[in-house]
C-alpha positions, -999 to +999 in steps of 0.1 A: +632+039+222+661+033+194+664+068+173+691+060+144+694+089+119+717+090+092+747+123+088+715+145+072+698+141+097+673+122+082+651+084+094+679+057+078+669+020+073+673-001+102+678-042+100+657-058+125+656-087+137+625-107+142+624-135+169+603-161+186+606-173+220+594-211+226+596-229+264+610-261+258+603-292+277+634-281+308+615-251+314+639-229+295+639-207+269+649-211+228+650-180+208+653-183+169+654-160+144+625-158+121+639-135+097+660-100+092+642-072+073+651-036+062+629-010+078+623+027+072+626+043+101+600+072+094+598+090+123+637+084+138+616+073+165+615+035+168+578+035+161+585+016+129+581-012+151+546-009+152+542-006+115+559-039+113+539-058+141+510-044+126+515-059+092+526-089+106+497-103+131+466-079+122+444-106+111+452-126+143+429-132+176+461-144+194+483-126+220+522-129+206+554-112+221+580-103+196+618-093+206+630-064+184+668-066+180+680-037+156+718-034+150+732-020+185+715-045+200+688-030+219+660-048+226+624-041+231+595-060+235+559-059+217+532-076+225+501-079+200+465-085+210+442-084+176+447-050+165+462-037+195+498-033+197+512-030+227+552-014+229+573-015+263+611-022+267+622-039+300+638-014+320+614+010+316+582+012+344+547+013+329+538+047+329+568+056+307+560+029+282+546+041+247+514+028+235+499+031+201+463+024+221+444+048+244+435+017+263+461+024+296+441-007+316+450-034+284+485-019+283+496-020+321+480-058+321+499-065+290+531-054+302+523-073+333+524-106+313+559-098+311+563-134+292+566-147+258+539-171+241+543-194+220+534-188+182+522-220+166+530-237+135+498-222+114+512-185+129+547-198+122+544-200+087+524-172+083+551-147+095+581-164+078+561-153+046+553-119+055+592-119+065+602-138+027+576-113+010+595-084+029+628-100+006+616-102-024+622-074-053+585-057-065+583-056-097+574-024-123+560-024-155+565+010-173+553+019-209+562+045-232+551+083-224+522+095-238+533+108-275+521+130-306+503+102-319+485+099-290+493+063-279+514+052-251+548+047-274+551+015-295+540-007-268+501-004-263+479+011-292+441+016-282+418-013-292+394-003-318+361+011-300+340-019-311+358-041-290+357-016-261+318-015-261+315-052-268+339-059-234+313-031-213+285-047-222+299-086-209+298-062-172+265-051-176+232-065-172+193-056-164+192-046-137+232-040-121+242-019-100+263+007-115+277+021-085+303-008-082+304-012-118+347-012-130+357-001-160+369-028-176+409-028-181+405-027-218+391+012-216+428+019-198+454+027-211+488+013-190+498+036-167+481+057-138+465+092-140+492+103-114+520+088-138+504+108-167+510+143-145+546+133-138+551+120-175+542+158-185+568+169-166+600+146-168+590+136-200+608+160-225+635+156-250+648+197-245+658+208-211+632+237-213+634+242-180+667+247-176+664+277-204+637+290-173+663+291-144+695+302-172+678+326-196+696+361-192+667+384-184+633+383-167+618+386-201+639+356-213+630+334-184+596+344-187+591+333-221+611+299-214+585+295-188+555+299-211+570+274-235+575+250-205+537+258-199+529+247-231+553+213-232+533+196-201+501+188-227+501+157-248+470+142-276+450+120-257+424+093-272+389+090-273+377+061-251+407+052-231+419+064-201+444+062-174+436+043-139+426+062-109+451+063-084+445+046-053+450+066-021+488+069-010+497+055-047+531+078-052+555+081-087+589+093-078+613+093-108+644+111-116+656+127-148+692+135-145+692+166-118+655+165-117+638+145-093+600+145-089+580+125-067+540+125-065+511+112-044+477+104-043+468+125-012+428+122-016+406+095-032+373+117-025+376+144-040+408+131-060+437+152-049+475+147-066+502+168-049+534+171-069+566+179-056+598+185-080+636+197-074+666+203-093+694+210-074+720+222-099+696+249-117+678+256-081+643+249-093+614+239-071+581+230-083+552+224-059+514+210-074+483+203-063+456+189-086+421+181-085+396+173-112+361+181-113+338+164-144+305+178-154+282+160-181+271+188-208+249+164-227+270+161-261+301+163-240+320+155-207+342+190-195+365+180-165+378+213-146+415+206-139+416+227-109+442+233-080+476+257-083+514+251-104+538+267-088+574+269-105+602+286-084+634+295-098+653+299-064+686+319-075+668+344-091+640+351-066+610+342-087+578+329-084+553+318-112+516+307-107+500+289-130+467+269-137+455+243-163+427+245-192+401+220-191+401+180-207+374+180-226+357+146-242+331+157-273+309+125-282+289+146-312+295+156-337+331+140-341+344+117-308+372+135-297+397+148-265+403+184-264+426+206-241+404+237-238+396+265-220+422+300-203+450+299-192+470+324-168+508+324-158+520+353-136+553+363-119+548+390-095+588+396-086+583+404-125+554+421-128+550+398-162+517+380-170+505+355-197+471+352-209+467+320-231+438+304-247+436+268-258+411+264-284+396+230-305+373+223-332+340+238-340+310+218-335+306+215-369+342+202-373+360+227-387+399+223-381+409+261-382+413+266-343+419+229-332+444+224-308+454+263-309+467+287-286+469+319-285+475+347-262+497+373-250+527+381-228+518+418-206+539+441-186+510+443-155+527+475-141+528+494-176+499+479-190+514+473-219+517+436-243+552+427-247+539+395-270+513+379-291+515+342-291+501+326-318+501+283-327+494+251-322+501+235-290+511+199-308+531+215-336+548+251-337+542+283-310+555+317-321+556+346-298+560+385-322+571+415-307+545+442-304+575+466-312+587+456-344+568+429-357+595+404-352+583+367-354+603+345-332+593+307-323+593+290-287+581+260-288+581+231-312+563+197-300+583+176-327+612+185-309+600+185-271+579+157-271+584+130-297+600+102-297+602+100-254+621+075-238+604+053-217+617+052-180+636+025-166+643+008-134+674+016-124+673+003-085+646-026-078+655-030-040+646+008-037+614+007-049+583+015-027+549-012-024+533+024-029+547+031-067+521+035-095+541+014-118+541-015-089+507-013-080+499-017-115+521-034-130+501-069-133+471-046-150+499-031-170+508-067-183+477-077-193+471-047-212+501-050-231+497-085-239+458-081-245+451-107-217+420-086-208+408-115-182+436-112-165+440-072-166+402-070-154+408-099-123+437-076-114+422-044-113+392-058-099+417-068-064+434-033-064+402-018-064+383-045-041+413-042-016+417+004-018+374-006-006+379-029+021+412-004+036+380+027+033+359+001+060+389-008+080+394+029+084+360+039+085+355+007+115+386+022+137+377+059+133+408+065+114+421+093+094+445+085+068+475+111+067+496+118+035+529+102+040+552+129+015+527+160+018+505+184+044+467+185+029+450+218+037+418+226+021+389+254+025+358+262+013+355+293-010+325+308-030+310+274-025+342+255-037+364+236-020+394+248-028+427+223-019+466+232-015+497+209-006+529+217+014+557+193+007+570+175+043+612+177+032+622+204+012+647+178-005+641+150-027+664+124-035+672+106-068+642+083-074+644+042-083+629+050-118+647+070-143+647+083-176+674+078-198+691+109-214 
């Protein structure tokens, strides 16, 4: 098999050729090109090759042979039978070809064919636009971060909730079945949940984390790292929400040395692994994320489970972190509240933070909402450095125990207003997988409040994420994260998930925010 990796050792793209063989009326063979495409050579193996033929003739009944001509000119041969795909090259005896079937009896007879058939007109056209689809650029549509004000930027503003239950009710009838009822578009808001997690963490006007990896003392860094805590929650609105990401979605975008790329590594339960690096201030950050919602009668609480992990390499250091809860209050004021404790530890440090993130009474009253409070401990001494004290979408203050001095960390007006929206920066580069590609004709009807449209759209993501479930559910087949390692185990009842990045090193993403 052809193994071309670049000077890091890593899978590069490959051209390959893709050609049909025709016997003309002298008994001899015409070979034309159908079309050249780039391919990611994933494994360094060849087996791309597969992948391709896969894409190309998995809806056919017809045997086809394909020559594979990369760019030394080696040349393999692939024949396809249905959903089989059969790999061989020429020189090679049978029981040294690769197969991607356990079928050894279909494989030997198909390399016995050892001859090319035909592929007619209908087939033809079929793969010359798979190969012209392969060419052309995908598109994203990206809004503005989530802000103070709670709306996506100055492009999308909620409708008014009126118009969201009149546009439920059109989907309901007597009688439906709820179990395959969809939301309707206009209860989203234009982006993907798995674009909201990255927005929390690229998405900031000050370099906080920079002040982690530079700040001259473990105190210092540790208290940068509790503001940086603080910085990754934004207002939300009652009544909209962000999609669901489909299984394999992934978000990679770069924010000058910070690149962070995310995927959708479960669909049931939801799983979102995280993965973010910046090389010039050696800073690692690893996530895994998984929501659980429970109904409480006058409210919806959605546990926002799974591990942060923030590594600040140079120094040695380690800090573990988990999230409060989203909470959506219907009585006695409609509202969306970040609540519950918090805990950040650092054991190379021996520092801890306890933080509480507090809302409204049920009566309404103002005086905790969006609060948080807490304190910063030295665990060996016992002893609180820190009291924290503020409001998570305003002003946080830490005063030391020692002399009363009042010092503030945090400031949201400064941190997160006023975001930039990211940009495209490199179309060709983009991935069929990226939230903002997948979405993007949802994210244009939104926008343009062409809810018809936004609905038939989501309505083919979600029909087509369904009918990929029964393909894989027919073949027995286990989908595999493509950028993480899934491990999960059952504790006190509880599944409990984790995530393990496959390269250590990102690279700068297709999408990025402007400084």
């Amino acid at each position: 098999m052809v193994s071309r990796k670049d000077n890091d050792g890593e899978a590069g793209r490959i051209g390959v050729y893709v050609m049909k063989h025709v016997e003309s009326g002298d008994s001899k063979k015409e070979s034309s090109i159908v079309g050249c495409i780039q391919v990611f050579d994933v494994r360094g193996d060849g087996s791309f090759v597969c992948y391709l033929l896969n894409r190309f003739i998995s809806n056919q009944s017809c045997a086809v042979t394909f020559s594979i001509v990369d760019n030394d000119n080696h040349v393999e041969f692939v024949i396809v039978e249905g959903l089989h795909v059969y790999l061989f090259e020429q020189n090679k005896k049978p029981e040294d070809q690769i197969s991607s079937t356990s079928d050894k009896s279909k494989f030997n007879s198909a390399i016995g064919l050892n001859k090319e058939v035909s592929i007619d007109g209908g087939y033809r056209k079929q793969v010359n636009e798979e190969v012209n689809h392969e060419h052309e650029e995908l598109t994203a549509v990206l809004t503005s971060p989530l802000s103070l004000d709670c709306d996506s930027g100055n492009d999308y503003r909620a409708p008014n909730l009126l118009q969201r239950i009149f546009s439920l009710l059109k989907n309901v009838r007597p009688g439906s079945d709820l179990t395959r009822l969809s939301l309707p578009a206009i209860f989203n808001i234009p982006k993907s949940q798995l674009q909201c997690y990255g927005e929390s963490v690229y998405c900031v006007n000050n370099d906080i984390l920079s002040r982690c990896a530079n700040g001259g003392t473990a105190l210092e860094r540790f208290t940068s790292v509790v503001a940086w805590s603080i910085s990754m929650y934004r207002p939300l609105t009652f009544g909209v929400a962000p999609y669901n990401p489909v299984l394999g979605e992934t978000h990679h975008v770069s924010r000058g040395n910070l690149n962070v790329l995310l995927e959708q590594v479960s669909h049931h339960p939801p799983v979102s692994a995280l993965h973010a690096t910046n090389e010039k201030d050696n800073i690692e950050m690893i996530w895994c994320q998984y929501a659980v919602p429970k109904f409480q009668g006058t409210s919806i609480e959605t546990r926002v489970l799974g591990t942060r992990k923030l590594r600040l390499i140079n120094k040695g250091e380690s800090y573990v972190m988990n999230s409060p809860n989203l909470v959506i209050k219907f009585l006695p004021v409609p509202d969306v509240e970040w609540l519950g404790n918090v805990t950040i530890r650092c054991r190379e440090t021996g520092l801890e933070a306890h933080l509480s993130y507090k809302g409204k009474s049920f009566l309404g009253k103002k005086g905790n909402y969006r609060s948080v409070r807490g304190k910063i401990v030295s665990t060996p001494e016992m002893k609180t450095i820190y009291e924290i004290n503020g409001h998570w979408d305003s002003t946080v203050t830490i005063k030391d125990t020692s002399n009363g001095k009042l010092t503030v960390i945090y400031k949201a007006k400064d941190v997160i207003s006023s975001l930039k929206t990211p940009i495209v920066k490199d179309r060709k580069e983009l991935c069929a997988s990226e939230s903002a590609v997948i979405w993007a004709k949802v994210n244009e009807g939104i926008l343009n409040k062409s809810w018809d449209k936004a609905n038939d759209a989501k309505t083919a993501i979600e029909e087509k994420e369904r009918e990929l479930v029964r393909s894989r559910k027919l073949k027995a087949e286990t989908w595999v994260p493509k950028h993480f390692v899934l491990s999960g185990s059952k504790e006190t009842g509880e599944w409990v998930w984790e995530v393990k990045p496959k390269n250590l090193k990102l690279t700068a993403a297709p999408i990025v925010v402007p400084l």
